[in-house]
N, C-alpha and C positions, 0 to 999 in steps of 0.2 A: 792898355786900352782905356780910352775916356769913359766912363759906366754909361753918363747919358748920353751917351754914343751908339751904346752896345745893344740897345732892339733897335733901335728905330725909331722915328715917329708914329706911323704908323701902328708897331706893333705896341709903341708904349699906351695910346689910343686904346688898342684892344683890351690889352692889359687893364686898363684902370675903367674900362666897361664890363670887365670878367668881376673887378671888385662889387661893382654897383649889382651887378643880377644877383653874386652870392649872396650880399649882405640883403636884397631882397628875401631873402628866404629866414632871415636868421637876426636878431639883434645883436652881434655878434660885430667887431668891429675886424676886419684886416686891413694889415700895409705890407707894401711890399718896401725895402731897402735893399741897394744895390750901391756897391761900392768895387774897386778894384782890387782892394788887397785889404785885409782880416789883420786885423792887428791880435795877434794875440788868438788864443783857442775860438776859436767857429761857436761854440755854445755862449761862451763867456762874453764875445765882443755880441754876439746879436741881443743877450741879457742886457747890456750895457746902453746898445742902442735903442731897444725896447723902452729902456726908461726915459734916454735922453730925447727920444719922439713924443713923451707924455703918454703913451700907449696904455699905464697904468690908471687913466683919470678916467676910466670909462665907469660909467656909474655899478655894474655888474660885473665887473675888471672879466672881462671876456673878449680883451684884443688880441688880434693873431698877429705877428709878424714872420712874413717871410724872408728872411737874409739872405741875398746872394753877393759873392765874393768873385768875380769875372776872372781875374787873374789867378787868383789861387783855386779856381775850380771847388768851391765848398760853400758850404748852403747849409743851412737851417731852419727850422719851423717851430717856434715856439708860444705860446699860450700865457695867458694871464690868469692869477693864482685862483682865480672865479672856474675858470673853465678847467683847468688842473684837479679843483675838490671832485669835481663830478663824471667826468670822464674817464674811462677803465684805461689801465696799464697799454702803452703801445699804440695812443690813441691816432698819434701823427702816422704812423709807421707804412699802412698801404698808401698816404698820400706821399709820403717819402720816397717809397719805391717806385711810385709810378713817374713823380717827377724826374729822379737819376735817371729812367731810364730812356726817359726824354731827354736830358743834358747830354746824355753819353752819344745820341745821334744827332749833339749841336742845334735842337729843337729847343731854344733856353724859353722864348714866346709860351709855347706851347705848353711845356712843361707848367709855367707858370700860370698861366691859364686855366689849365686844369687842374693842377693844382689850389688853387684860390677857390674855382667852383665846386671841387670837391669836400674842400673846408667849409665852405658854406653849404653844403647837403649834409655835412656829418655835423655839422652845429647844431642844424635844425633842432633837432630830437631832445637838446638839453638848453636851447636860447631861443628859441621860435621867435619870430620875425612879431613884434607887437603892431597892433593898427597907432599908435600912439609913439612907434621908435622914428627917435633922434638919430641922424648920423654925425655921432660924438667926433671923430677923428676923419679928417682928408683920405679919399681917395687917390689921391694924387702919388706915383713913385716916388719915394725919397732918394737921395745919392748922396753920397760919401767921394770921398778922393780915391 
């Protein structure tokens, strides 16, 4: 499957409006990536693409990306080493499960969705949204082959 294919228009619209409200709450930067197939372990390639999005230049390195893989069914949510020092052990983990458990009922939108604004509620508390923040990094989905 084409990845920007695979929501929609519509749903990608929703999608990169779910980013704009979180980051409202949170200095905090997210992106979402989506690609067809994970070259290599699910952790390692979303590290990978993490860097090669610039995701690391955020001035308080506290960008999120979300990694989804369409064909290979696997996903990751990983952090930049900013928001890593300060957040407790398992930090991803209830946005984790509530996303699978949206994928697993083919809700992939959704899943994302709330997952993103849930990132941006649990940011709050250690990157609070400044009157003076910059949005460092595109909203915009990125894709992969």
């Amino acid at each position: 499957m084409n990845p920007k294919e695979f929501l929609g228009k519509e749903n990608e619209k929703l999608i990169v409006e779910a980013i704009g409200r979180a980051e409202s709450n949170t200095s905090g930067e997210i992106r979402v990536h989506i690609e067809s197939k994970c070259k290599g372990e699910v952790l390692d390639r979303a590290a990978w693409l993490f860097k090669k999005l610039g995701m690391q230049a955020t001035a308080a390195r506290n960008g999120v990306l979300i990694y989804l893989s369409v064909n290979d069914r696997k996903f990751a949510i990983i952090g930049d080493s900013g928001i890593n020092k300060v957040v407790p052990a398992g930090f991803w983990d209830d946005i984790k499960a509530m996303m699978i458990s949206h994928f697993t009922q083919g809700e992939y939108s959704i899943g994302l969705i709330n997952g993103i604004e849930m990132s941006g509620q649990q940011l709050k508390q250690y990157f609070p949204h400044l009157a003076d923040d910059v949005n460092e990094l595109p909203d915009e989905i990125s894709y992969g082959n």
